[in-house]
VMD Tcl script that builds the backbone (N, CA, C; Angstrom):
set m [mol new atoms 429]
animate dup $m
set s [atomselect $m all]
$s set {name element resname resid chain x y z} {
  {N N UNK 1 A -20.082 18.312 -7.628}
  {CA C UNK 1 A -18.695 18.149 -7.238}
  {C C UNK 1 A -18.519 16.807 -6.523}
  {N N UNK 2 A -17.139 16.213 -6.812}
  {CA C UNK 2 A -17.149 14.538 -6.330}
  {C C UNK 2 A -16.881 14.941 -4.826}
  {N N UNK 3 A -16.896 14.494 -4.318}
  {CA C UNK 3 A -16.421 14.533 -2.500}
  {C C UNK 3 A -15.023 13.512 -2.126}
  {N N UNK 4 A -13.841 14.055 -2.780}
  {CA C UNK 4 A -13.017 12.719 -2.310}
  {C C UNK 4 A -12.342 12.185 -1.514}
  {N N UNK 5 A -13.032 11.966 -0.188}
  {CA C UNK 5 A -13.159 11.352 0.828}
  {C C UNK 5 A -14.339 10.146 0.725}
  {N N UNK 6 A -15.335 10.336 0.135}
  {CA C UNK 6 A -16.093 9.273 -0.491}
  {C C UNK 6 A -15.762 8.400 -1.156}
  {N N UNK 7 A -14.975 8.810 -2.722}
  {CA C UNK 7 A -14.217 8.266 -3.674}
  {C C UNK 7 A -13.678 7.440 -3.038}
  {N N UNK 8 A -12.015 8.101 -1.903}
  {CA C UNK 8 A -11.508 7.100 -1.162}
  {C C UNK 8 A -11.912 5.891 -0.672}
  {N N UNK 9 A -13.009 6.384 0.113}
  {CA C UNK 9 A -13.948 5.184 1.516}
  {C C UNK 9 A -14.336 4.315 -0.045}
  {N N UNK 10 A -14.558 4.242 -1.177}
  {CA C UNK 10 A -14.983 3.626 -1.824}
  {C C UNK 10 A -14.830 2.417 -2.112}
  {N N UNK 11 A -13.311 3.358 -2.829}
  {CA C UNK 11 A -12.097 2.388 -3.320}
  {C C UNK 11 A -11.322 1.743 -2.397}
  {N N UNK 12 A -11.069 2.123 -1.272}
  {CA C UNK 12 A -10.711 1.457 0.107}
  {C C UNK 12 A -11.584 0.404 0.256}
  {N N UNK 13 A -13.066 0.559 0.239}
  {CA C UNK 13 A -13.771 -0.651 0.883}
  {C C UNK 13 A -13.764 -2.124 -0.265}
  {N N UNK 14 A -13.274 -1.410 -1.601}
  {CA C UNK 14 A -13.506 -2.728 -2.361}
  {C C UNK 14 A -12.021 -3.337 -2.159}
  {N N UNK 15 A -11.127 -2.637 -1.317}
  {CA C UNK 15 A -10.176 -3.892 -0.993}
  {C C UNK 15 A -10.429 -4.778 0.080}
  {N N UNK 16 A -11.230 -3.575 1.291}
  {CA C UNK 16 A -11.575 -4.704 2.536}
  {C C UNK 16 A -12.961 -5.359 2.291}
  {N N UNK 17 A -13.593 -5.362 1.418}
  {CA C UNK 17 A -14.596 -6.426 1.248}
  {C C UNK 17 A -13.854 -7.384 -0.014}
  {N N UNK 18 A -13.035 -7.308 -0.425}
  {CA C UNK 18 A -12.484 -8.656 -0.794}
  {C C UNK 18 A -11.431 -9.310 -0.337}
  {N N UNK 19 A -10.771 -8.853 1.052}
  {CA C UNK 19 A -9.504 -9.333 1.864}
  {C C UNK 19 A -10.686 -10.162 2.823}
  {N N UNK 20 A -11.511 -9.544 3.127}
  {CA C UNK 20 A -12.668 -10.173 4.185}
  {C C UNK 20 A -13.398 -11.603 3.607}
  {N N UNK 21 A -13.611 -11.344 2.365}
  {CA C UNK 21 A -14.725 -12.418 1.805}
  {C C UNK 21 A -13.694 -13.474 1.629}
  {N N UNK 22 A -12.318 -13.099 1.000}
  {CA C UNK 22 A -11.693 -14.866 0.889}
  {C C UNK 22 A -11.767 -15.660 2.564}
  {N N UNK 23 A -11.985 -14.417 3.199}
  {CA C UNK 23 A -12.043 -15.626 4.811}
  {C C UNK 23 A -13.833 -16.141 5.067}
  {N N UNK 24 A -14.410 -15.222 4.785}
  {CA C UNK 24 A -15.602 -15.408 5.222}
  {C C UNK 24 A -16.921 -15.653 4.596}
  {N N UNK 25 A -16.860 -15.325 3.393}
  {CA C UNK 25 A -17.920 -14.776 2.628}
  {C C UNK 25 A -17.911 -16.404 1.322}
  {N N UNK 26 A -19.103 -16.060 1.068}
  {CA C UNK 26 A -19.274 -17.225 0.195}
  {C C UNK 26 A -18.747 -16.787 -1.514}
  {N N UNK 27 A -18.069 -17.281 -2.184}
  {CA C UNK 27 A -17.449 -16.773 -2.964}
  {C C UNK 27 A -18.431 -17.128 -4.162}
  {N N UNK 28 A -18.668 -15.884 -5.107}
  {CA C UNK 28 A -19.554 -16.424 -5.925}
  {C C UNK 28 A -19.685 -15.322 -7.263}
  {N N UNK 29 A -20.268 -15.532 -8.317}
  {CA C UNK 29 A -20.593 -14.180 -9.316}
  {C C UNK 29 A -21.208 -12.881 -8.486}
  {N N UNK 30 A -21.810 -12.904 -7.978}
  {CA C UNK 30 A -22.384 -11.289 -7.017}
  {C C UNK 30 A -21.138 -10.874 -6.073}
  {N N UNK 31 A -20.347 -11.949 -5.614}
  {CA C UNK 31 A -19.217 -11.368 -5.082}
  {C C UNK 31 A -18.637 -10.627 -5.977}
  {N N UNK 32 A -18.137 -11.023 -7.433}
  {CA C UNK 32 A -17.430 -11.201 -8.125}
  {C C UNK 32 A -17.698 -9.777 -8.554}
  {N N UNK 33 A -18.849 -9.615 -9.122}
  {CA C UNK 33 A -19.611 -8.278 -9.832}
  {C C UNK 33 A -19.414 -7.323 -9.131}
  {N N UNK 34 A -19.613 -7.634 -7.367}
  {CA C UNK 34 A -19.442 -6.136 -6.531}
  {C C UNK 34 A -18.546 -5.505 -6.651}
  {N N UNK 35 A -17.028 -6.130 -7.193}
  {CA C UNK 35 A -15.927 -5.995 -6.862}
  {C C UNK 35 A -14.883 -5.371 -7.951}
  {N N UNK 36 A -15.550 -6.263 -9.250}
  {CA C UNK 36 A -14.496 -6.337 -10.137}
  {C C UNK 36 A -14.575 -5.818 -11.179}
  {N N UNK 37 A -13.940 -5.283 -11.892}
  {CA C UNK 37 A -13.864 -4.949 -13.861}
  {C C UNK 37 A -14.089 -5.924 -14.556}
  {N N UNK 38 A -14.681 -6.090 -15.709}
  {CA C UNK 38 A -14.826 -7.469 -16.743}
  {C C UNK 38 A -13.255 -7.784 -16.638}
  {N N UNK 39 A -12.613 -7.124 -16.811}
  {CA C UNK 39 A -11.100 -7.319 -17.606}
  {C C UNK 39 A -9.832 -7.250 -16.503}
  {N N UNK 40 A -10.712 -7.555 -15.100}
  {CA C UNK 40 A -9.405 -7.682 -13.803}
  {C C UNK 40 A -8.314 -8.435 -13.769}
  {N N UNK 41 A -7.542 -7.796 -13.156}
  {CA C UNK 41 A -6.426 -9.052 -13.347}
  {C C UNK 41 A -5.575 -8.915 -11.710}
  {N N UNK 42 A -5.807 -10.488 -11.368}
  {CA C UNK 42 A -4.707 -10.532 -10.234}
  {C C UNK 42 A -3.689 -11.711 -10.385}
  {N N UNK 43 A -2.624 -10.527 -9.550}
  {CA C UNK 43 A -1.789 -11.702 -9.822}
  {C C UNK 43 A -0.858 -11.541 -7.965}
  {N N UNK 44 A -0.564 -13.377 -8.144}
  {CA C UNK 44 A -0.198 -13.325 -7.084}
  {C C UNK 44 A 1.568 -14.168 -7.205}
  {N N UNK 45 A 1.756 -14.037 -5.971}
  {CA C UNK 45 A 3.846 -14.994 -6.520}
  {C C UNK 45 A 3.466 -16.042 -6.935}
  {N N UNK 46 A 2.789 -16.939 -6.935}
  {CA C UNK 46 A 2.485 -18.105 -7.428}
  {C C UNK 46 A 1.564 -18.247 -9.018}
  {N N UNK 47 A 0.914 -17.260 -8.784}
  {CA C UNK 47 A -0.079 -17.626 -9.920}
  {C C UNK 47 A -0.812 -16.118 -10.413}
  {N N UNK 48 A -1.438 -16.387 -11.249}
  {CA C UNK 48 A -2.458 -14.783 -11.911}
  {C C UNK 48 A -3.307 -15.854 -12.914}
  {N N UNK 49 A -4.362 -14.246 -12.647}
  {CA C UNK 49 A -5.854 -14.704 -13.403}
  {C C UNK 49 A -6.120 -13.432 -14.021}
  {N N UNK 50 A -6.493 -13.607 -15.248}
  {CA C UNK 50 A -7.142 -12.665 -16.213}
  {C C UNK 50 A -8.652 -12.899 -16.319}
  {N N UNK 51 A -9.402 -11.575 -15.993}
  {CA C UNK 51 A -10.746 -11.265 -16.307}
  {C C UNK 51 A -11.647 -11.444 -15.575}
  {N N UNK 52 A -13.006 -11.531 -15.546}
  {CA C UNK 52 A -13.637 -12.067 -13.982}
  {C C UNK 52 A -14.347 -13.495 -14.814}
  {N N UNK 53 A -14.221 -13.514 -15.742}
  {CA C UNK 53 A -14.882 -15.206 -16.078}
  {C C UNK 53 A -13.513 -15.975 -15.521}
  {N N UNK 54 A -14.123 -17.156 -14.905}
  {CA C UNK 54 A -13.280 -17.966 -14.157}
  {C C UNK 54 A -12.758 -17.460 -12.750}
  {N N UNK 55 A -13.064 -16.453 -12.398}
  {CA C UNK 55 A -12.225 -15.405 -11.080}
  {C C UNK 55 A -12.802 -16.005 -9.700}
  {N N UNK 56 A -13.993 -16.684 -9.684}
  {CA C UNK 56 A -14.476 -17.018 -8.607}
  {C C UNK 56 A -13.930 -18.078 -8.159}
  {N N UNK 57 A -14.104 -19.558 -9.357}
  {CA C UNK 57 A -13.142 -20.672 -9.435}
  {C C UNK 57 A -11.989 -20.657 -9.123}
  {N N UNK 58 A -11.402 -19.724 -9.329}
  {CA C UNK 58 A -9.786 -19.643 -9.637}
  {C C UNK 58 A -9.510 -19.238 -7.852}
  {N N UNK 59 A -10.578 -18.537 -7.307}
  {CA C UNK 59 A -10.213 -18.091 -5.424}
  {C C UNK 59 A -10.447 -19.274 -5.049}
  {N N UNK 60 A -11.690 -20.558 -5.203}
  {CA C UNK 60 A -12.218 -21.433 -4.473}
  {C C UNK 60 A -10.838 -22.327 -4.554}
  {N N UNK 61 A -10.504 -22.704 -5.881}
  {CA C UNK 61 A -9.560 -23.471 -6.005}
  {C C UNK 61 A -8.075 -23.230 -5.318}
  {N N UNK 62 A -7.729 -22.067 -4.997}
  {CA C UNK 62 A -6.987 -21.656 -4.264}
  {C C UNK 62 A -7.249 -21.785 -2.349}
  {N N UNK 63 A -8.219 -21.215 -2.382}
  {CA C UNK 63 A -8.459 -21.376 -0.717}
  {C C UNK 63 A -8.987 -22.776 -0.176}
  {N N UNK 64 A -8.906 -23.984 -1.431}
  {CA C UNK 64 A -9.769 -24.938 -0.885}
  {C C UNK 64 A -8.330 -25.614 -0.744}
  {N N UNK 65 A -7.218 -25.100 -0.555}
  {CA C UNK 65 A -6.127 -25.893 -0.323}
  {C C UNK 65 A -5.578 -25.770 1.299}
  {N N UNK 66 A -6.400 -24.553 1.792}
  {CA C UNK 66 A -6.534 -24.694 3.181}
  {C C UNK 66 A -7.553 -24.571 3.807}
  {N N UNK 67 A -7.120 -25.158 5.313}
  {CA C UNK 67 A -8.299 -25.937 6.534}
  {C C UNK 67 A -9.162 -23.942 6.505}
  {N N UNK 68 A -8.258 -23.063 6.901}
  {CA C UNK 68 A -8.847 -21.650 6.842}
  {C C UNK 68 A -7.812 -20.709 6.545}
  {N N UNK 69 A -7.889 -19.531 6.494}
  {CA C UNK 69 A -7.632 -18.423 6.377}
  {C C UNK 69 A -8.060 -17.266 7.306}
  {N N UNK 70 A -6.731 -16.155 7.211}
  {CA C UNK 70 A -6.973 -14.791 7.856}
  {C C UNK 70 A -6.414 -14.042 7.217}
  {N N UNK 71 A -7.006 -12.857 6.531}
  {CA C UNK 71 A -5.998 -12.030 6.268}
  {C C UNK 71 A -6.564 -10.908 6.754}
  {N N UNK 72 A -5.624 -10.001 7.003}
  {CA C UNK 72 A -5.987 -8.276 7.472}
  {C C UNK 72 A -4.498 -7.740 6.657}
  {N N UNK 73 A -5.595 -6.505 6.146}
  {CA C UNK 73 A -4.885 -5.426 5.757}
  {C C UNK 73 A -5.152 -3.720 6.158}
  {N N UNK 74 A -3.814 -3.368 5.897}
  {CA C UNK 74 A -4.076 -1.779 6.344}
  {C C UNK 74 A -4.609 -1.063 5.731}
  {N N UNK 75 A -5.598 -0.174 6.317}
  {CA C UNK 75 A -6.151 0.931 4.876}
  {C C UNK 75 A -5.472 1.201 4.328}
  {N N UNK 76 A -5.797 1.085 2.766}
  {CA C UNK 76 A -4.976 1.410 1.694}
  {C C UNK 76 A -4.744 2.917 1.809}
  {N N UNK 77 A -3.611 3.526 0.934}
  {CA C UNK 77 A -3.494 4.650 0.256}
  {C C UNK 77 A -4.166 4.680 -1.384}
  {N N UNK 78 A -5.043 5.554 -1.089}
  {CA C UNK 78 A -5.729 5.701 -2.452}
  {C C UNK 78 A -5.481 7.356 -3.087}
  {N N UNK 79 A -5.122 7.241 -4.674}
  {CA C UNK 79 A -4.710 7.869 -5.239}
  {C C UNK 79 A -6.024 8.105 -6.827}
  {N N UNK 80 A -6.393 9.117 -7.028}
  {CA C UNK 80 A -7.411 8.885 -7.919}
  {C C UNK 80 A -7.429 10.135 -9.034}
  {N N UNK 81 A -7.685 9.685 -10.083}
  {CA C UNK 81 A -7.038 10.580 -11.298}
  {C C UNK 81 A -8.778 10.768 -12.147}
  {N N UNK 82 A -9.462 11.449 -12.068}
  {CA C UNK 82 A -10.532 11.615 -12.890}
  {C C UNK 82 A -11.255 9.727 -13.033}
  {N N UNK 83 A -11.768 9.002 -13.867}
  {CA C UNK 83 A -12.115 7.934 -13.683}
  {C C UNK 83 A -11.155 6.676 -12.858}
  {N N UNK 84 A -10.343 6.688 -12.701}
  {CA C UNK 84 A -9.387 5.662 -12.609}
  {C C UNK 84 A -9.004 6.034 -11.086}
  {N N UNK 85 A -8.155 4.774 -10.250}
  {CA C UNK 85 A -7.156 4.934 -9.603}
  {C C UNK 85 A -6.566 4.019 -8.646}
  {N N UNK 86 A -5.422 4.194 -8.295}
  {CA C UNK 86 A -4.740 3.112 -7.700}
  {C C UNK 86 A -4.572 3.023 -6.207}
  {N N UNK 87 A -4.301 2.144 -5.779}
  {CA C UNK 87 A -4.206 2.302 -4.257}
  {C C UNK 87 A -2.837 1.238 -4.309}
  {N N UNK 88 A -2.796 1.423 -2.680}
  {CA C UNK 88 A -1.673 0.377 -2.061}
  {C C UNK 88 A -1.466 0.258 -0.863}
  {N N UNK 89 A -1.541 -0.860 0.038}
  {CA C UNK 89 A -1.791 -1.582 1.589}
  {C C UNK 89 A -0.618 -2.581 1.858}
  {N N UNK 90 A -0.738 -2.896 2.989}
  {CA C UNK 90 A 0.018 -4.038 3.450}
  {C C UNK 90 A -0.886 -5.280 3.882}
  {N N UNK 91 A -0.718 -6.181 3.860}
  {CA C UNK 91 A -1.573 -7.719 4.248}
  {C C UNK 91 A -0.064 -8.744 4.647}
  {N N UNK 92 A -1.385 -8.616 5.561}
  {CA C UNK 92 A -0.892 -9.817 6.620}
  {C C UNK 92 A -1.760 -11.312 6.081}
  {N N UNK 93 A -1.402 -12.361 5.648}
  {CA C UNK 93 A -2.021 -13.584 5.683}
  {C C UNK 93 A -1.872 -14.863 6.768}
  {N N UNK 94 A -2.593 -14.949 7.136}
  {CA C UNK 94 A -2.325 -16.867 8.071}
  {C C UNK 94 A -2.974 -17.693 7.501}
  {N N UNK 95 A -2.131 -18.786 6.849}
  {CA C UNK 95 A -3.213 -20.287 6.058}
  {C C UNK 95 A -2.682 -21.184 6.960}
  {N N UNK 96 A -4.161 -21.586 7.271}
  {CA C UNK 96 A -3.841 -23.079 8.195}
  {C C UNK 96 A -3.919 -24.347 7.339}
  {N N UNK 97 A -2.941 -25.146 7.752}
  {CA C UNK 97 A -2.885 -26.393 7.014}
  {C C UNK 97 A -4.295 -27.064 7.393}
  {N N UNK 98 A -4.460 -28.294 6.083}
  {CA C UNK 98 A -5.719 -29.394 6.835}
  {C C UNK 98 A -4.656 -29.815 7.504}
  {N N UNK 99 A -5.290 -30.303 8.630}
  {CA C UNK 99 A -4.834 -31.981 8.864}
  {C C UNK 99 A -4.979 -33.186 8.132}
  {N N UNK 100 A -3.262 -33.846 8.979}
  {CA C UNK 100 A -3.489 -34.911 7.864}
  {C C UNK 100 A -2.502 -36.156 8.681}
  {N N UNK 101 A -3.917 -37.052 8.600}
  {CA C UNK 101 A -3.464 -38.002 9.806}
  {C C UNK 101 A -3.177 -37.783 11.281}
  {N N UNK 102 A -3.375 -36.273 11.302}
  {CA C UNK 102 A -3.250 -36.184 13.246}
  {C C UNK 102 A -2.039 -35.057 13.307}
  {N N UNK 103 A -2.181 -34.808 12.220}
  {CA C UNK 103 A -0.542 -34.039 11.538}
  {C C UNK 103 A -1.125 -32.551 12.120}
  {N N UNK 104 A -0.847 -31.393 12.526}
  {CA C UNK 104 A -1.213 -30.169 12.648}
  {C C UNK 104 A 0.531 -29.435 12.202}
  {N N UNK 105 A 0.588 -29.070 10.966}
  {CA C UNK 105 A 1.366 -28.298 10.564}
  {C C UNK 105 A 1.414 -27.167 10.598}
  {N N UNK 106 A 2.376 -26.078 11.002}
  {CA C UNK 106 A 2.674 -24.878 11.459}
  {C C UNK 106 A 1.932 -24.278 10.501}
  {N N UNK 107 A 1.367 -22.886 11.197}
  {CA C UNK 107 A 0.218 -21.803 9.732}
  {C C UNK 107 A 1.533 -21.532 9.085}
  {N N UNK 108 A 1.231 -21.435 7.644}
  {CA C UNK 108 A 2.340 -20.234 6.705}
  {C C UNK 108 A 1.605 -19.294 7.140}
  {N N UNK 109 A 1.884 -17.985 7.317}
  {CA C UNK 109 A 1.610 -16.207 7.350}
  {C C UNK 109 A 2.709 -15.963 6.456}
  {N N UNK 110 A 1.736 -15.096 5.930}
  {CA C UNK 110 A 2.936 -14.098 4.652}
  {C C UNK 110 A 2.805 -12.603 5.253}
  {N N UNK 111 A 3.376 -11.780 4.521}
  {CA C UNK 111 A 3.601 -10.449 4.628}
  {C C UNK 111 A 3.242 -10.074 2.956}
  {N N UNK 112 A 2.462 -9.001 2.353}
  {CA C UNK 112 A 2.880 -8.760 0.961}
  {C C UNK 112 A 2.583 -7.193 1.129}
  {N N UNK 113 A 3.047 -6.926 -0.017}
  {CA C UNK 113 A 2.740 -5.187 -0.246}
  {C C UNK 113 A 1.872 -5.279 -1.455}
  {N N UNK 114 A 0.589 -5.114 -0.963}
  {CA C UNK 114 A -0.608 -4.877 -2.249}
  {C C UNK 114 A -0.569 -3.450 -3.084}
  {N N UNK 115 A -0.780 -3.740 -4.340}
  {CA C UNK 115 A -0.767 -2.476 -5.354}
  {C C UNK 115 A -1.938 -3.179 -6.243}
  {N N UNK 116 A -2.949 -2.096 -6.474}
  {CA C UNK 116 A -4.068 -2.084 -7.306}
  {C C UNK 116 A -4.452 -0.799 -8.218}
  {N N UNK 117 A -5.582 -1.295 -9.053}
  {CA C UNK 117 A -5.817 0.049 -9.703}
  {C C UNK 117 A -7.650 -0.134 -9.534}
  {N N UNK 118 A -8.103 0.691 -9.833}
  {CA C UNK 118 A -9.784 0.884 -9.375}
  {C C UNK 118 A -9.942 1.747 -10.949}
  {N N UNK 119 A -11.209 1.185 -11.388}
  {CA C UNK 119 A -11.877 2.167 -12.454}
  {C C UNK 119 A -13.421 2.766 -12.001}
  {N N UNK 120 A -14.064 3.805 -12.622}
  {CA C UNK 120 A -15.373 3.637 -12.675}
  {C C UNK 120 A -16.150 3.043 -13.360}
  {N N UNK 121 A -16.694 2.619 -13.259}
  {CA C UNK 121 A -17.688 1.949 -14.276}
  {C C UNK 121 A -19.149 2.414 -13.965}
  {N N UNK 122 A -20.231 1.693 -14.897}
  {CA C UNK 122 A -21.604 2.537 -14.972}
  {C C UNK 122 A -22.367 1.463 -13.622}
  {N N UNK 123 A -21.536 0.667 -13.164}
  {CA C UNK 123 A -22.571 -0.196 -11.483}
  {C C UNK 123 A -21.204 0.867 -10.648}
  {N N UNK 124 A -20.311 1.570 -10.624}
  {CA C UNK 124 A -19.850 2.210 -9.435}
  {C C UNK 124 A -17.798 2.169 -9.445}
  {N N UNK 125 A -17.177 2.333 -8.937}
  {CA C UNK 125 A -15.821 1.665 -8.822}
  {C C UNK 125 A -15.571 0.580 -8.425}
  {N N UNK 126 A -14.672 -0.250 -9.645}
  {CA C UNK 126 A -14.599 -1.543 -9.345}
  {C C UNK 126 A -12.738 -1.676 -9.741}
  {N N UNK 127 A -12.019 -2.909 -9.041}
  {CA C UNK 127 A -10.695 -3.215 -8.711}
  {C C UNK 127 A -10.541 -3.836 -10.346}
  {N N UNK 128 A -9.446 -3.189 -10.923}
  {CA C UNK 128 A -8.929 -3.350 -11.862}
  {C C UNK 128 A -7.864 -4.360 -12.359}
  {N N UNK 129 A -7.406 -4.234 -11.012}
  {CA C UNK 129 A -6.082 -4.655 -10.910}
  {C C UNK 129 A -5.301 -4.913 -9.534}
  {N N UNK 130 A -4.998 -6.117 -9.334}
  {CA C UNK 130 A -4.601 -6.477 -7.493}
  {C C UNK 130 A -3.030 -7.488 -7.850}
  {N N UNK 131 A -2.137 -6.835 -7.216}
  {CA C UNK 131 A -0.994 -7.470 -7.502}
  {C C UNK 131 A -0.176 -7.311 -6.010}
  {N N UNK 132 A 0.052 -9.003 -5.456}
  {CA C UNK 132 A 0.372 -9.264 -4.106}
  {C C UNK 132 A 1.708 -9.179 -4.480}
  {N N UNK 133 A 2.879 -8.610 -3.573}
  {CA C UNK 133 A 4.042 -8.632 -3.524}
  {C C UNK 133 A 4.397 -9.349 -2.084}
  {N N UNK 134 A 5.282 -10.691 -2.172}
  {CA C UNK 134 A 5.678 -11.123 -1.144}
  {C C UNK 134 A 7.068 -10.819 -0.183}
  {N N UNK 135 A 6.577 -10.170 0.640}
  {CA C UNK 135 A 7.828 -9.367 1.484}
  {C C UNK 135 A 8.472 -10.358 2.207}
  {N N UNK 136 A 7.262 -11.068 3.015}
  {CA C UNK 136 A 8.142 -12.146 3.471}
  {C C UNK 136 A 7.122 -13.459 4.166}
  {N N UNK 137 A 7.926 -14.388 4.759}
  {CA C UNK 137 A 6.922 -15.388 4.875}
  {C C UNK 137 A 7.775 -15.846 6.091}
  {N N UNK 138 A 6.851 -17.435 6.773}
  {CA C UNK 138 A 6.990 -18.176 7.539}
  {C C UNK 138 A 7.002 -19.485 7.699}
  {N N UNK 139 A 7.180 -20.325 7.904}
  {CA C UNK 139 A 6.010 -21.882 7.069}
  {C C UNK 139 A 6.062 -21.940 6.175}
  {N N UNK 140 A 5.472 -23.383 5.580}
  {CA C UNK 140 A 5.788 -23.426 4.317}
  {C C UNK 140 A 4.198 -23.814 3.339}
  {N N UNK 141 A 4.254 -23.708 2.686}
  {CA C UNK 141 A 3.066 -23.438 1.861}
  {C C UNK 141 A 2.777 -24.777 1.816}
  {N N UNK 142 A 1.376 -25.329 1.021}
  {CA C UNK 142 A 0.726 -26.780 0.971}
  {C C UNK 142 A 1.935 -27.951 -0.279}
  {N N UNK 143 A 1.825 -28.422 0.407}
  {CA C UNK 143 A 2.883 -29.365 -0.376}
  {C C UNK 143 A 2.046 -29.624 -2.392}
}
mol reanalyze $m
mol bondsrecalc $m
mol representation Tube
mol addrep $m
């Protein structure tokens, strides 16, 4: 019998070990693998990526547009249907600008409402699907 409170803590943790790693963690294919479906897809207000070839590139190239990052999110609500299932959280983001020339520009922080889907697969449950909704913001993003 599955235990699903486990299931949950599962599928919960593969959102906070990938809200954690864009701040901290070295971004890489083993990140990538812990996390993801061959066939993931995120998409964010600005942009989306299909699949996990290219998925690592596609975060570096994104976060290398700021000095750092924070994000925290709330434990998700997780919902789970025999193999599959979806969750949904709130995130908080802060991107700090580089400097530039002596310049210290105000952080953007966003607000979004995250919605995902989780599958099983034969290495464990992995994020299917991550789609940021922007509720609201502050600052203004990198020129």
């Amino acid at each position: 019998m599955v235990d699903a409170r486990q299931v949950d803590s599962e599928i919960s943790g593969l959102l906070d070990r990938y809200v954690l790693g864009l701040d901290y963690d070295k971004l890489d294919d083993e990140w990538a693998d812990g996390l993801f479906a061959e066939d993931v897809v995120i998409e964010f207000p600005v942009s989306r990526h299909a699949g996990i070839d290219g998925l690592v590139e596609y975060h570096q190239r994104a976060l290398a547009m700021w000095a750092r990052t924070h994000h925290v999110n709330t434990p998700p609500i997780v919902s789970v249907t025999g193999g599959s299932a979806t969750l949904r959280a709130n995130m908080t983001s802060v991107h700090v600008h580089h400097e530039r020339e002596g310049e210290i520009r105000p952080h953007y922080v966003s607000g979004t409402y995250v919605t995902g889907d989780a599958v099983r697969t034969e290495r464990g449950w992995r994020l299917s699907r991550l789609s940021f909704d922007l509720v609201w913001k502050t600052g203004n993003p990198p020129d």
